[in-house]
C-alpha positions as CSV (number, residue, x, y, z in Angstrom):
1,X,0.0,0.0,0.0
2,X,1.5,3.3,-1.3
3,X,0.2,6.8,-0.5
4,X,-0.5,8.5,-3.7
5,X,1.8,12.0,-3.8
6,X,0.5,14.5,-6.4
7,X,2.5,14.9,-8.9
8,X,3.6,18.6,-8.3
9,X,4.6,19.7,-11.6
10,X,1.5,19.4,-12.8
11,X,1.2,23.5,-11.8
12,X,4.7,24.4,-13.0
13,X,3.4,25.8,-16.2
14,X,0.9,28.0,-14.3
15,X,3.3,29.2,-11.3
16,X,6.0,29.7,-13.8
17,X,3.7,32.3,-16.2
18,X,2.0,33.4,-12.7
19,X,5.9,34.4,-12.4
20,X,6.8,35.9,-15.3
21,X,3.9,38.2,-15.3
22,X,4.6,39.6,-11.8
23,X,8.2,40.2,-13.7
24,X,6.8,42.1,-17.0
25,X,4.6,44.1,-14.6
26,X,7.6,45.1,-12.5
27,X,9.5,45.8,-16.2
28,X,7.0,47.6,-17.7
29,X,4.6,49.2,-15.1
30,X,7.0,49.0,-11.6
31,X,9.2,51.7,-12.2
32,X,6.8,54.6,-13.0
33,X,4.9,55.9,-10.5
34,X,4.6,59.1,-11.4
35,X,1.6,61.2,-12.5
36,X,1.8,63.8,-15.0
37,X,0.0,67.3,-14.7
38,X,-0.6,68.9,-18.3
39,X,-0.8,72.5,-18.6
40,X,-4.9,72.2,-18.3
41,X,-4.5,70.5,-14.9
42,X,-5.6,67.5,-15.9
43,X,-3.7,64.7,-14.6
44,X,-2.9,61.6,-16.6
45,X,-1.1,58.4,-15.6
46,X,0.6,57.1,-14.3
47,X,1.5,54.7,-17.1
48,X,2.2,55.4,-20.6
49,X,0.6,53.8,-23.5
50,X,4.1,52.3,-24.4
51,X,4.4,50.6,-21.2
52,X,0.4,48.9,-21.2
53,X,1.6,47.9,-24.8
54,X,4.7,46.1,-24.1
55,X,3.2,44.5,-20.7
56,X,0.6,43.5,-23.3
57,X,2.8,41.9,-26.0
58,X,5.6,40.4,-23.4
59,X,2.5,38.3,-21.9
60,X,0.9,37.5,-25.4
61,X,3.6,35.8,-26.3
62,X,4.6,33.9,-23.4
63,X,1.0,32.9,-23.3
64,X,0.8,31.9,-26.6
65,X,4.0,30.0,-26.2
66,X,2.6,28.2,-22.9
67,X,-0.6,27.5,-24.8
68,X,0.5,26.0,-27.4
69,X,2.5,23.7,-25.7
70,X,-0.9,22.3,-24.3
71,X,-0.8,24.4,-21.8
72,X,-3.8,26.8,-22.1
73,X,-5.5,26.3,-18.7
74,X,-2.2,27.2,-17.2
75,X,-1.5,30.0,-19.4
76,X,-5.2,31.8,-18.0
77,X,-4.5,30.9,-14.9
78,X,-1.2,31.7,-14.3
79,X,-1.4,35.4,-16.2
80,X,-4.5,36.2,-14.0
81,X,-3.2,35.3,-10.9
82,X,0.2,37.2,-11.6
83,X,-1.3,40.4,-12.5
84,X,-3.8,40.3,-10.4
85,X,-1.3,39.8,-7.5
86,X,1.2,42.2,-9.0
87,X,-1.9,45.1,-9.5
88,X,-2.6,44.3,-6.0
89,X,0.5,44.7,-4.6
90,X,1.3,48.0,-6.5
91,X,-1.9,49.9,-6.1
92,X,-2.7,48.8,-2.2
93,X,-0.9,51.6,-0.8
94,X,-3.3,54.1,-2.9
95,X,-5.4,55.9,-0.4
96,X,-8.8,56.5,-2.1
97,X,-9.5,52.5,-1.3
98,X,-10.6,52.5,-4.9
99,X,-7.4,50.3,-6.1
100,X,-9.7,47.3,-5.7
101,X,-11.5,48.4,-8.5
102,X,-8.7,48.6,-10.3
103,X,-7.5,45.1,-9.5
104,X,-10.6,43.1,-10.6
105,X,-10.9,44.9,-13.8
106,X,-7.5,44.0,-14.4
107,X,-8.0,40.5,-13.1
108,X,-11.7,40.1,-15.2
109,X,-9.4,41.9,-18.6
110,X,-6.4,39.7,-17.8
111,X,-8.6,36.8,-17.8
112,X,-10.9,37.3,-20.7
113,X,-7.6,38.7,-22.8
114,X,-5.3,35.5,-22.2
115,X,-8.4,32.9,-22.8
116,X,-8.8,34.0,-26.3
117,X,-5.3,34.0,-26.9
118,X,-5.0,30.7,-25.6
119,X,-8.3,29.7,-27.2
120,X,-6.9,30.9,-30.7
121,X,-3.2,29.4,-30.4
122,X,-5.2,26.1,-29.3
123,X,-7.8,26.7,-32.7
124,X,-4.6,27.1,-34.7
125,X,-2.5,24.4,-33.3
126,X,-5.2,21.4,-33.9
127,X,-6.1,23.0,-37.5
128,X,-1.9,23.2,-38.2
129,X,-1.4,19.4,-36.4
130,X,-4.1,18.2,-38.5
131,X,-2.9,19.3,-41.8
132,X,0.8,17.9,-40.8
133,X,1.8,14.0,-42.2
134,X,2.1,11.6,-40.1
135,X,5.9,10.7,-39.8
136,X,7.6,7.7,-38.9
């Protein structure tokens, strides 16, 4: 009689992407923290559009690379846990309290963003290993 042991790297793909998205967030968003005042006193930022749009494409591809290595449930989970946790962790110390409305719009976008990636990469991959000879 043997105890079953999980087999633990079953979440690698997920903690690893989970990973790398608290990274890019630090890359991209982490450093800038500064909010600009334009001449009509309106205040913007404190991200630019540049830095949403590299965030953006570093985790598009490492999604799309997780995915369609069969790992699309991982690739959701693991970007939507990272940024949410990473959104959490930068905006917390904002004191309107309103930062949690931040987070779960970036949790429900993160979400909703990497699953049709994933879902698209998975689309392409069966079409692409269907068409492919089989090889022996």
């Amino acid at each position: 009689m043997g105890l079953h042991r999980p087999d633990l790297r079953a979440g690698a793909p997920a903690l690893v992407l989970a990973g790398v998205s608290v990274v890019a967030w630090a890359a991209w968003l982490g450093w800038d923290q500064h909010r600009e005042v334009r001449a009509d006193g309106s205040v913007s930022g404190p991200y630019e559009a540049w830095q949403v749009a590299g965030l953006a494409a570093t985790l598009l591809a490492a999604v799309c690379c997780t995915a369609a290595r069969g790992h699309s449930a991982a690739a959701v989970a693991g970007t939507t846990a990272g940024l949410t946790l990473a959104a959490y962790v930068d905006w917390s110390g904002e004191a309107s309290g309103l930062f949690m409305v931040g987070v779960v719009l970036v949790m429900a976008g993160s979400f909703v963003a990497s699953a049709v990636a994933t879902a698209v990469v998975s689309a392409l991959t069966d079409t692409l290993g269907r068409d492919r000879p089989l090889t022996r």
